[in-house]
N, C-alpha and C positions, 0 to 999 in steps of 0.2 A: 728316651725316658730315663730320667737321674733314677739310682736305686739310694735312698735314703736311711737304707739301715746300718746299723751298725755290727761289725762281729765283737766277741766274746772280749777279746783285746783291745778292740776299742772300748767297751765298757769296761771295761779293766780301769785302762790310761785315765780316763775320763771320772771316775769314781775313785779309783786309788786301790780300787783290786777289791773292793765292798760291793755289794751288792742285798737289795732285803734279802733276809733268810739268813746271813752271817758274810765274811770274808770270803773272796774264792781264792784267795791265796791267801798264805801265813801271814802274820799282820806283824809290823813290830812290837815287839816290846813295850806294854804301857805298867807303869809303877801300880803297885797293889792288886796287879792281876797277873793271872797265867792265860796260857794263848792252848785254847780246847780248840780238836775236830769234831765235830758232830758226824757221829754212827748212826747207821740205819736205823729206824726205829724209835731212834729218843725222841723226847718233849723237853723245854726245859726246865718241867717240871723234876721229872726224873733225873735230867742234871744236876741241878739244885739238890736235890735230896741227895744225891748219892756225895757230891762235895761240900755238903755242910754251907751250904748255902740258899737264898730264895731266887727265886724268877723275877722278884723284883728289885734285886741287888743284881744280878745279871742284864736285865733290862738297865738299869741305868749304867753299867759298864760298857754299853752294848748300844750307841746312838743310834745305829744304823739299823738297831732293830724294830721296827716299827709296829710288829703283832706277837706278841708271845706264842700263840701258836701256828707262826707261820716261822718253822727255820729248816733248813736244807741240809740232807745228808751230805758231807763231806764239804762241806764249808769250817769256815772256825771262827769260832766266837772268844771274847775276851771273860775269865770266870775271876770273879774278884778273891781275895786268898783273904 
């Protein structure tokens, strides 16, 4: 019986280290953003508020984000400056 799944590193490889919910690793450098961890707790609503910015300025920084309220503590999302 083949086992078909994949680990975390595969999905890494395979995605570029993205994952829904944000990055699971540090992401490069992209122009007009800074590179945020997401803490316990947040929304990106409360992201957004706290740096002067909306959830729908972070949503479109953020391709791989596909539900605004669906993101992961300790991942990292890209926040527009």
């Amino acid at each position: 019986m083949e086992n078909n799944e994949l680990n975390i590193e595969e999905m890494e490889e395979i995605s570029g280290g993205k994952n829904e919910g944000g990055y699971d690793r540090r992401p490069q450098e992209k122009p007009g953003c800074v590179i945020y961890k997401i803490a316990p707790g947040q929304t990106l609503g409360k992201i957004a508020r706290a740096n002067g910015t909306t959830v729908e300025q972070i949503m479109k920084a953020n391709k791989e984000l596909k539900n605004p309220n669906f993101i992961r503590a300790g991942a990292y999302i890209y926040l527009p400056v």
